[in-house]
ZADO-1210 file (C-alpha; in nm, 4 decimals, padded with zeros to 6 digits):
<atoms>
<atom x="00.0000" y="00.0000" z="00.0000" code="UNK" pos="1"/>
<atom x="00.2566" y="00.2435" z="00.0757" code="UNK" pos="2"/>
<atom x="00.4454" y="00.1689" z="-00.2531" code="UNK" pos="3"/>
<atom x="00.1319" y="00.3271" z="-00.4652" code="UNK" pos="4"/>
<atom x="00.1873" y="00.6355" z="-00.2282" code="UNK" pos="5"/>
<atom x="00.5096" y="00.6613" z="-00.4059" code="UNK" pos="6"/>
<atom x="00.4380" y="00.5687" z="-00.7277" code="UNK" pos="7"/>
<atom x="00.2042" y="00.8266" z="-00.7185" code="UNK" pos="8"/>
<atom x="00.4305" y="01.0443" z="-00.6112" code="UNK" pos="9"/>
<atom x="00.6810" y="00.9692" z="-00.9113" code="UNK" pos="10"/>
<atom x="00.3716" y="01.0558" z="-01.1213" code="UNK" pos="11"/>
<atom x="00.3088" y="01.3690" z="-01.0231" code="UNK" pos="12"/>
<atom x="00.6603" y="01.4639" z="-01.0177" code="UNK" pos="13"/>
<atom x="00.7023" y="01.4003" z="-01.3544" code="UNK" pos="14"/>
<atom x="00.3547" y="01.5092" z="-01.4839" code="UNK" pos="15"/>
<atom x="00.5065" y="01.8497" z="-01.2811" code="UNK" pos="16"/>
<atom x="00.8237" y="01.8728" z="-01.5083" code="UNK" pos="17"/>
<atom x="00.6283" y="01.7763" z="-01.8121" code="UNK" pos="18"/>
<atom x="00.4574" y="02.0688" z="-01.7910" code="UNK" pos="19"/>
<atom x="00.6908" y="02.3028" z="-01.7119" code="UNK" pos="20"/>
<atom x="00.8529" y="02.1498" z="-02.0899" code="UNK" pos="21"/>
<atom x="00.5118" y="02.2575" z="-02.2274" code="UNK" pos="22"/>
<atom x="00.4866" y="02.5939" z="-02.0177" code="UNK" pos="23"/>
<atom x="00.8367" y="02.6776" z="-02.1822" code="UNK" pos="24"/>
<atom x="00.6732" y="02.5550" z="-02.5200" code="UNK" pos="25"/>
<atom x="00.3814" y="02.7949" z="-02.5349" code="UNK" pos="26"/>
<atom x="00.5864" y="03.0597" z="-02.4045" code="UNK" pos="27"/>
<atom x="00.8478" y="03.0679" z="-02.7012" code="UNK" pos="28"/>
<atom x="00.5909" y="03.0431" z="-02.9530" code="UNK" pos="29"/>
<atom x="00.6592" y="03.3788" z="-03.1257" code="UNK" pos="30"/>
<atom x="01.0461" y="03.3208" z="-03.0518" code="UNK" pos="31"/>
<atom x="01.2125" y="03.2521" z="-03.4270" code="UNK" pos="32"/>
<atom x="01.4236" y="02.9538" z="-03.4790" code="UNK" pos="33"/>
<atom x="01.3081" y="02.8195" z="-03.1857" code="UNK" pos="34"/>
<atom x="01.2112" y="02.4420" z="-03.1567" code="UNK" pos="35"/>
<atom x="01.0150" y="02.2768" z="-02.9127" code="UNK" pos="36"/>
<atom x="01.0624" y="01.9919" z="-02.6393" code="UNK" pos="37"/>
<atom x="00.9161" y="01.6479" z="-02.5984" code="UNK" pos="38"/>
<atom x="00.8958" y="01.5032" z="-02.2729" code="UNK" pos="39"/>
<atom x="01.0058" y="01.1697" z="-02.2754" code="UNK" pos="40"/>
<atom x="00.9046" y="00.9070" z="-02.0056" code="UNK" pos="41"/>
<atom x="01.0437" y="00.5489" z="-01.8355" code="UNK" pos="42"/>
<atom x="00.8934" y="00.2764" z="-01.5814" code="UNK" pos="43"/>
<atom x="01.1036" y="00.2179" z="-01.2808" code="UNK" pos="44"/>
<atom x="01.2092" y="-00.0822" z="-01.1565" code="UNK" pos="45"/>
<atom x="00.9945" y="-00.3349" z="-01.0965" code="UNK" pos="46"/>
<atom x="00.9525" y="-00.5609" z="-00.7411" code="UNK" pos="47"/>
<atom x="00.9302" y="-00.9473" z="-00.8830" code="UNK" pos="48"/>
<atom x="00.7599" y="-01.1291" z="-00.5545" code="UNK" pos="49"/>
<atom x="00.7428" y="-01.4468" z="-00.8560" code="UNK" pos="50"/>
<atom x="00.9202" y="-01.4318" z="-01.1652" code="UNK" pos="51"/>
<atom x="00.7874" y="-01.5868" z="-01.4575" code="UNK" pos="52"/>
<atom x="00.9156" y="-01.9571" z="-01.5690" code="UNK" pos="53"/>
<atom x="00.9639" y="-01.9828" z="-01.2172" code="UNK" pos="54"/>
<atom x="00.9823" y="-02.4116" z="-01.1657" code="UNK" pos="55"/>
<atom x="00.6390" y="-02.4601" z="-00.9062" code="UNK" pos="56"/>
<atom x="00.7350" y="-02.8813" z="-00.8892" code="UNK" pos="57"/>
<atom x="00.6944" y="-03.1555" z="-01.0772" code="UNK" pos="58"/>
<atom x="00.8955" y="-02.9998" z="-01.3621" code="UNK" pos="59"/>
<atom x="00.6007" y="-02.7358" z="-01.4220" code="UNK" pos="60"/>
<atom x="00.7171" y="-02.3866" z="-01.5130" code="UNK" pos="61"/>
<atom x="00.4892" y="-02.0529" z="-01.3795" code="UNK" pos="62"/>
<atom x="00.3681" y="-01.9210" z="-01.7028" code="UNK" pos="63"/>
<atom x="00.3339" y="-01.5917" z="-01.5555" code="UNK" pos="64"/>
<atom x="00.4809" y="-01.4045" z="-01.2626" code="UNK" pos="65"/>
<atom x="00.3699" y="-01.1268" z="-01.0108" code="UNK" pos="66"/>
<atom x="00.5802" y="-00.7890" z="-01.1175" code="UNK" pos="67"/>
<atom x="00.4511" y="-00.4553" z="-00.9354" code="UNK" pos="68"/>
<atom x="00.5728" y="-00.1441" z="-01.0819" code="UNK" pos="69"/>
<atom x="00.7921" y="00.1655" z="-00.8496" code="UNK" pos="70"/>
<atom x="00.6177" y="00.4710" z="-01.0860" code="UNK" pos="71"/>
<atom x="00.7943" y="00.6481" z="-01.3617" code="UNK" pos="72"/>
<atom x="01.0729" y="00.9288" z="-01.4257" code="UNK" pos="73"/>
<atom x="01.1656" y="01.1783" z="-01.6998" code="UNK" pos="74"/>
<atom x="01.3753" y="00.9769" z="-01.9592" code="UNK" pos="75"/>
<atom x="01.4948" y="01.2762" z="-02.1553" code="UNK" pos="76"/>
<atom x="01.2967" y="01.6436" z="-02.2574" code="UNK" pos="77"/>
<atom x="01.4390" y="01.5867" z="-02.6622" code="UNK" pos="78"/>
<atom x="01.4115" y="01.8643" z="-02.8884" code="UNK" pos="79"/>
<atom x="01.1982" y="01.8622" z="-03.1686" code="UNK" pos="80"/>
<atom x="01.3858" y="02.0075" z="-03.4797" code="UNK" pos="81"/>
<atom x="01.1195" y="01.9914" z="-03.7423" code="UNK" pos="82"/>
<atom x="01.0799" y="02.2765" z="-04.0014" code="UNK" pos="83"/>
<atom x="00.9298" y="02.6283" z="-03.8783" code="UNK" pos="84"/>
<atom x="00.7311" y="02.8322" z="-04.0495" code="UNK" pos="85"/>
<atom x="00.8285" y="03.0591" z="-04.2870" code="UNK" pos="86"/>
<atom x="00.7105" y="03.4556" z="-04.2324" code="UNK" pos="87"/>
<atom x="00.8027" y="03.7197" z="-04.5042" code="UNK" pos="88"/>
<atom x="00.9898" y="04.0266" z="-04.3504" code="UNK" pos="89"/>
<atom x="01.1729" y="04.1911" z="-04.5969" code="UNK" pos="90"/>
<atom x="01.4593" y="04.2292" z="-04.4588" code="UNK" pos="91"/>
<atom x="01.7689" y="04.2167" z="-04.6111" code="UNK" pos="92"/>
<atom x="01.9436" y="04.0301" z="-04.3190" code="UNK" pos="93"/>
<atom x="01.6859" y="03.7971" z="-04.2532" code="UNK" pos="94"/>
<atom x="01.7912" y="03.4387" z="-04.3444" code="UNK" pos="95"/>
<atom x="01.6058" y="03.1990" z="-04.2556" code="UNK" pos="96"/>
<atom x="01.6857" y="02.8334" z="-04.2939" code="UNK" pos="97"/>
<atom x="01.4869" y="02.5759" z="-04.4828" code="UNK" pos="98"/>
<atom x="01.6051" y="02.1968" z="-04.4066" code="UNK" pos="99"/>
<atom x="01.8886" y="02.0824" z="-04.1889" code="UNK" pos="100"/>
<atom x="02.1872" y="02.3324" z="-04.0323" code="UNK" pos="101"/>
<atom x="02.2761" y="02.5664" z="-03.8211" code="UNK" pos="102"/>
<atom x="02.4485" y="02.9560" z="-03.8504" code="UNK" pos="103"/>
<atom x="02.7708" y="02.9550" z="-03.6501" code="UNK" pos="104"/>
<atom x="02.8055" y="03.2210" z="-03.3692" code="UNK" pos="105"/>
<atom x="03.0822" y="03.2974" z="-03.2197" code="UNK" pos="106"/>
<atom x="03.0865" y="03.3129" z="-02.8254" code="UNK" pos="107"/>
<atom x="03.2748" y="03.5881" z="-02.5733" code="UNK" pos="108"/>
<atom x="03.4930" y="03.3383" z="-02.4495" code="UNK" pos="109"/>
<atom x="03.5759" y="03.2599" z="-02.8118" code="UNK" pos="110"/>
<atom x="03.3964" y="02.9424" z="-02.8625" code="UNK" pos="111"/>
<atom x="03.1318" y="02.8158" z="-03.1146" code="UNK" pos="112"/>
<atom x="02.7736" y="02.8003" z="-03.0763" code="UNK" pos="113"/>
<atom x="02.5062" y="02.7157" z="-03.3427" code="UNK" pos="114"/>
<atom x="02.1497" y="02.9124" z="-03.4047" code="UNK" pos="115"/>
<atom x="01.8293" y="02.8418" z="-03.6319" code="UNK" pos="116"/>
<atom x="01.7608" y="03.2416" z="-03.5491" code="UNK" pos="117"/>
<atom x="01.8383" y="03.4041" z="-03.8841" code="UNK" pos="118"/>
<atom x="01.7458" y="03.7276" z="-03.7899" code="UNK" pos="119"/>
<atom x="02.0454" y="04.0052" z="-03.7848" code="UNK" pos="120"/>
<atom x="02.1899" y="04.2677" z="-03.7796" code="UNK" pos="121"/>
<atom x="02.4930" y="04.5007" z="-03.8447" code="UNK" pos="122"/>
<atom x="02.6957" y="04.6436" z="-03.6062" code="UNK" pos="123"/>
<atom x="02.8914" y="04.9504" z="-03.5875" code="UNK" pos="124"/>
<atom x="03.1575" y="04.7978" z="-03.8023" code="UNK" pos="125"/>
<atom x="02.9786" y="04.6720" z="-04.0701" code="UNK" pos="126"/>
<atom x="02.9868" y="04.2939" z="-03.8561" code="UNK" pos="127"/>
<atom x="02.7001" y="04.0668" z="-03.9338" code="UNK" pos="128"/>
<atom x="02.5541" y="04.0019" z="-03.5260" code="UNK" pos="129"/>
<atom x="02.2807" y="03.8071" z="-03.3727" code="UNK" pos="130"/>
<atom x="02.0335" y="04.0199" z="-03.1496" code="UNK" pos="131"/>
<atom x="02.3025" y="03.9460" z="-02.8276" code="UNK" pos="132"/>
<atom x="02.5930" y="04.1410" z="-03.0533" code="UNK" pos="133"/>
<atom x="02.7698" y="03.8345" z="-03.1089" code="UNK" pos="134"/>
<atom x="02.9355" y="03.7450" z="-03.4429" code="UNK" pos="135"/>
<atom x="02.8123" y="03.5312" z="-03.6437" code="UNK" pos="136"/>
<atom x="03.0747" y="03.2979" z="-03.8748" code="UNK" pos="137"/>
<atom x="02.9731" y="03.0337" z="-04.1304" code="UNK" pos="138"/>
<atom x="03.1799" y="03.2381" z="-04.4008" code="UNK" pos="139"/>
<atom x="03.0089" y="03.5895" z="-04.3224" code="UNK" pos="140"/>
<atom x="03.2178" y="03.8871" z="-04.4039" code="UNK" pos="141"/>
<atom x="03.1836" y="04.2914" z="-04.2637" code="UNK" pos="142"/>
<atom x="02.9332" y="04.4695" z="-04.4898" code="UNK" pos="143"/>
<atom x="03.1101" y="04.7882" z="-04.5819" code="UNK" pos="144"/>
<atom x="02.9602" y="05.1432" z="-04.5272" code="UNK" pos="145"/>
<atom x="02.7672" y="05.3055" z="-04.7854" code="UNK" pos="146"/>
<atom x="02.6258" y="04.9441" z="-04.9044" code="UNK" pos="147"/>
<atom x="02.2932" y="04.9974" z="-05.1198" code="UNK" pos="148"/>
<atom x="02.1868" y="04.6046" z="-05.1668" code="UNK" pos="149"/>
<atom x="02.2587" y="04.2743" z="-04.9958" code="UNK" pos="150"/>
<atom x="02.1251" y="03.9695" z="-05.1931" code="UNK" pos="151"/>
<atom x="02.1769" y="03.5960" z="-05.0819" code="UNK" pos="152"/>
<atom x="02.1088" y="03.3588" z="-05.2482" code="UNK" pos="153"/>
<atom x="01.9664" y="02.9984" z="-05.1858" code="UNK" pos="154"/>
<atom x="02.2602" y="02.8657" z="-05.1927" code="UNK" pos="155"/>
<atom x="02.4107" y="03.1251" z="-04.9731" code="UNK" pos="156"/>
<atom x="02.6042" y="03.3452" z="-05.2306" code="UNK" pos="157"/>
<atom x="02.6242" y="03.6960" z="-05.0486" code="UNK" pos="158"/>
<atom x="02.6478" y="03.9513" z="-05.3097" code="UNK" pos="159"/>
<atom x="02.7268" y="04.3175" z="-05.1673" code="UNK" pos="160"/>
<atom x="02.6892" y="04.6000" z="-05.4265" code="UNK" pos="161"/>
<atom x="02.8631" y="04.9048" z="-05.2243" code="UNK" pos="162"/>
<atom x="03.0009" y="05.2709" z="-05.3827" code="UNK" pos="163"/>
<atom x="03.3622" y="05.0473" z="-05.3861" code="UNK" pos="164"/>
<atom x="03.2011" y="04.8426" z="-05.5912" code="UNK" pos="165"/>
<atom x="03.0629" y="04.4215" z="-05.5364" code="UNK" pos="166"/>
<atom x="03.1747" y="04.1823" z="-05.3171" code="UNK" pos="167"/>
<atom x="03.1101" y="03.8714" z="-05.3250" code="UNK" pos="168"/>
<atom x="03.1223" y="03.5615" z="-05.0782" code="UNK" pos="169"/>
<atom x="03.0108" y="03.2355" z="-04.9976" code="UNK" pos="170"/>
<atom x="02.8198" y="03.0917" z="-04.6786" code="UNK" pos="171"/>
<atom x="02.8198" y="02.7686" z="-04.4937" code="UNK" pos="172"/>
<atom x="02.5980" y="02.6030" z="-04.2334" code="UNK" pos="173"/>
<atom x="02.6885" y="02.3244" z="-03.9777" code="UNK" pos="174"/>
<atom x="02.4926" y="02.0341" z="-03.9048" code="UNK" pos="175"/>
<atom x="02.5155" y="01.7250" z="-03.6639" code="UNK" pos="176"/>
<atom x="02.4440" y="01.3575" z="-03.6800" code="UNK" pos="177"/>
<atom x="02.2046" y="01.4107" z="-03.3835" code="UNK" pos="178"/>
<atom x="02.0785" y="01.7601" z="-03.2971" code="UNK" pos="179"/>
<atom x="01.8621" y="01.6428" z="-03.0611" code="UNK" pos="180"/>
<atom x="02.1967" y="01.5677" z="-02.8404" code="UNK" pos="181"/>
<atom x="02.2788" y="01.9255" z="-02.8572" code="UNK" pos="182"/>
<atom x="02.3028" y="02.1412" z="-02.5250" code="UNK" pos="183"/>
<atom x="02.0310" y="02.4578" z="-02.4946" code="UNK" pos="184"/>
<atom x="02.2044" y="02.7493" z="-02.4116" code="UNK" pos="185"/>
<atom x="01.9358" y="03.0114" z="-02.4179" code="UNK" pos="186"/>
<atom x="01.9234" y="03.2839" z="-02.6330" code="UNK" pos="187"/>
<atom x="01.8348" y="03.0767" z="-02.9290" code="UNK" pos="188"/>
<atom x="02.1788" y="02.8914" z="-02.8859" code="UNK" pos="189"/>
<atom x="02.3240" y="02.5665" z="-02.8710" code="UNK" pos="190"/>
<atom x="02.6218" y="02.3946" z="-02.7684" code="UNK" pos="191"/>
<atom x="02.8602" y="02.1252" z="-02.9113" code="UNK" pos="192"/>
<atom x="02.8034" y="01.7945" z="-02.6865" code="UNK" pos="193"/>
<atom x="02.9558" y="01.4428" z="-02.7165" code="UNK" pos="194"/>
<atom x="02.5725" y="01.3103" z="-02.7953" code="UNK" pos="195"/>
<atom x="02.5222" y="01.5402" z="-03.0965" code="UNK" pos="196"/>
<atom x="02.8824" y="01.4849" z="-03.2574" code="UNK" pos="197"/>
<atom x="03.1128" y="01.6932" z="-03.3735" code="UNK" pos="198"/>
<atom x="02.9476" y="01.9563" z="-03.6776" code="UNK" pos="199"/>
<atom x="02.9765" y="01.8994" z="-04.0546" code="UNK" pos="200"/>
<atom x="03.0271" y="02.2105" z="-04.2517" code="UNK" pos="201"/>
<atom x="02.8900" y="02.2424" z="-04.6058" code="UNK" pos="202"/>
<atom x="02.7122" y="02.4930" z="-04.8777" code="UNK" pos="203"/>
<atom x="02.3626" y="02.5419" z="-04.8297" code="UNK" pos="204"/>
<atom x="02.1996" y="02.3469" z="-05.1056" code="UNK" pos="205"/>
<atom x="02.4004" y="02.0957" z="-05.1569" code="UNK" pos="206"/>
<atom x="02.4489" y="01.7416" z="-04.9864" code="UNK" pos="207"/>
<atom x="02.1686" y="01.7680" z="-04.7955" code="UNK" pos="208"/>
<atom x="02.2270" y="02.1049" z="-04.5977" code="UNK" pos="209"/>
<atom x="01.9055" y="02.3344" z="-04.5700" code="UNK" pos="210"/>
<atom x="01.8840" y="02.6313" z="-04.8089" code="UNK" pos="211"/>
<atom x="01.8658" y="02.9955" z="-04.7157" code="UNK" pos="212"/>
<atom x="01.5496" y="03.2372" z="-04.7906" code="UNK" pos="213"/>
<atom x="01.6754" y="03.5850" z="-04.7919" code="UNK" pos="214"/>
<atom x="01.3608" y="03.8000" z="-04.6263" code="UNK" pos="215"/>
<atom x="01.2584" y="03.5387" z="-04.4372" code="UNK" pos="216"/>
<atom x="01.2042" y="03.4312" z="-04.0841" code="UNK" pos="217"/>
<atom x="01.2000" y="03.0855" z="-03.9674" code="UNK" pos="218"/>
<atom x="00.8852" y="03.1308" z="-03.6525" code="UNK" pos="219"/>
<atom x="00.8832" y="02.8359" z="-03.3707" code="UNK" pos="220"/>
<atom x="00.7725" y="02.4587" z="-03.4590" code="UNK" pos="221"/>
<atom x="00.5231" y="02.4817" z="-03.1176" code="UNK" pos="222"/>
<atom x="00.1966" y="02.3682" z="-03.2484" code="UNK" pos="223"/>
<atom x="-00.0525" y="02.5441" z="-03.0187" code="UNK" pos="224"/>
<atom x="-00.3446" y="02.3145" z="-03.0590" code="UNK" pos="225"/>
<atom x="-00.1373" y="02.0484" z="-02.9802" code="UNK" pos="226"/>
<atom x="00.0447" y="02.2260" z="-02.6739" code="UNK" pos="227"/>
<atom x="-00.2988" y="02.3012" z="-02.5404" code="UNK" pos="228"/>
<atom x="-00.4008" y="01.9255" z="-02.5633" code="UNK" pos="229"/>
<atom x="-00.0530" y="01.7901" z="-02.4333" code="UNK" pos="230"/>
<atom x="-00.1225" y="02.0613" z="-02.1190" code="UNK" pos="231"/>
<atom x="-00.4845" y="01.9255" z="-02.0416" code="UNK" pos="232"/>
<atom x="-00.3492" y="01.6079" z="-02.0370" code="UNK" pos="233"/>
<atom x="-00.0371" y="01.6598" z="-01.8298" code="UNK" pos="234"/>
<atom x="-00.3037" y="01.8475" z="-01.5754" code="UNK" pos="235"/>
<atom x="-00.5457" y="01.5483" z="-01.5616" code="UNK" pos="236"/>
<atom x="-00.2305" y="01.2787" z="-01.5118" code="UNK" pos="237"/>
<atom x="-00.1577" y="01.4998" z="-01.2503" code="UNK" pos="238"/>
<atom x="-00.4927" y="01.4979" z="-01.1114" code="UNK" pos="239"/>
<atom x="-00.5374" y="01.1156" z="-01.1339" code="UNK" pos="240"/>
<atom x="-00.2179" y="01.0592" z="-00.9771" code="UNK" pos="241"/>
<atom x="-00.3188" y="01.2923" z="-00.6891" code="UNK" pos="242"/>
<atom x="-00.6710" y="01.0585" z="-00.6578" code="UNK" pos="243"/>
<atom x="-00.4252" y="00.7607" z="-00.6158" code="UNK" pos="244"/>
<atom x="-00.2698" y="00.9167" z="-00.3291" code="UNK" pos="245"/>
<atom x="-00.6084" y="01.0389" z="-00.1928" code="UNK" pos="246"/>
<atom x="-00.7145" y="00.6515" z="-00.1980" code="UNK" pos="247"/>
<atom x="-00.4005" y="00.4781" z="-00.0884" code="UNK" pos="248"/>
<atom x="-00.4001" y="00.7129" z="00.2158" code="UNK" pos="249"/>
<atom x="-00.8259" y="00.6156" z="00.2792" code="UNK" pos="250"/>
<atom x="-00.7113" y="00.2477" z="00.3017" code="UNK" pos="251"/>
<atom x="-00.4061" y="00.3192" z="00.5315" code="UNK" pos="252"/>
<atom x="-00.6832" y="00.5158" z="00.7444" code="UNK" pos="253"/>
<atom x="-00.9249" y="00.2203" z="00.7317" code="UNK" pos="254"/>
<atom x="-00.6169" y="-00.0380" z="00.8414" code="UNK" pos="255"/>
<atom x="-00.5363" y="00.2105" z="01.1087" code="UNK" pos="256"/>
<atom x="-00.8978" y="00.1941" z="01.2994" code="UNK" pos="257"/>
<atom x="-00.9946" y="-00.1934" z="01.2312" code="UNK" pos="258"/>
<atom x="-00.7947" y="-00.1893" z="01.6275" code="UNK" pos="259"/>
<atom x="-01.1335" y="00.0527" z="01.7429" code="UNK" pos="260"/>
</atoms>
């Protein structure tokens, strides 16, 4: 009796962190590039009072055993990096990317982090930045004052026409064998980890990479329909999990005054 008390318990622990996931879902909805989380659940271990194939004499084998379950935890929160919505902006230094990679931006402390936020900007010396002011790489060189037209091309060709005349360079985006491995950073950043690999670098367009759509913005994959659904359910697991308690602690009372 008291392991359902804890089972329970289990339950509504990880009902409460599934939805905080979708709480941080809905609340990202209008933030671009970013891609939602899917809570992930496991069974515990389980007590085995008779296994099964167990020998009960005479040769005969239990075809069946008694197993009773310890509750469930949080396996993983994976991210979900299925395409976003495209929005039209405009802009000149919005590049949003459709298919697999990621934009390279370039840390404080020097290192590498990778973005599906296309939206930038120029700083004061003509450096293509995120929102933050960092840099961002994947082949991206300064834009020169007195620039009258950026275009880039799918297959991330920068052309710059400028009074010194046009420049010209070539992107490249970074993908991983499993994105789902890599570390949230906030921001609309991620991190390098051993369970994502190490990046692959290539042109967008070719070999798989994603291309790039110049005046675009790539919105949030959070489906709200769907979050609304995954947060009624999450409430009523919740709920029920709360009734077993409710129950397991009526029967405890009832053992408690059979003494009366």
């Amino acid at each position: 009796m008291n392991l359902s008390l804890y089972s329970a318990a289990t339950g509504m622990e990880a009902q409460q962190m599934n939805l905080d996931t979708i709480a941080n879902n809905l609340a990202n909805v209008n933030t671009p590039g970013f891609k939602r989380s899917k809570i992930e659940f496991q069974d515990l271990l389980y007590q085995k009072p008779k296994s099964a194939g167990a020998d009960s004499g005479g040769g005969n084998l239990v075809p069946t055993g008694v197993e009773v379950g310890n509750g469930t935890r949080v396996a993983s929160t994976a991210k979900d990096f299925t395409q976003g919505q495209l929005t039209s902006t405009g802009g000149n230094l919005d590049l949003a990317l459709q298919g697999d990679g990621f934009y390279e931006v370039q840390k404080p402390d020097g290192t590498t982090a990778y973005t599906r936020d296309g939206s930038f900007k120029l700083n004061a010396s003509g450096q293509v930045v995120n929102s933050d002011g960092l840099p961002i790489l994947s082949g991206f060189q300064a834009i020169p004052a007195g620039t009258t037209s950026i275009n880039v091309s799918q297959t991330g060709m920068v052309s710059v026409q400028s009074s010194s005349g046009t420049q010209t360079f070539q992107l490249t985006l970074a993908r991983f064998a499993n994105p789902s491995g890599l570390q949230s950073m906030g921001g609309n950043l991620y991190s390098e980890t051993t369970a994502s690999g190490t990046p692959e670098t290539g042109q967008p367009g070719v070999q798989g990479f994603g291309t790039i759509m110049q005046g675009y913005e790539e919105s949030s994959n959070v489906n709200l329909v769907a979050e609304m659904v995954n947060l009624i359910t999450a409430q009523r697991a919740y709920e029920i999990n709360s009734k077993s308690i409710q129950a397991s602690d009526e029967m405890l009372q009832n053992v408690a005054q059979m003494k009366r």
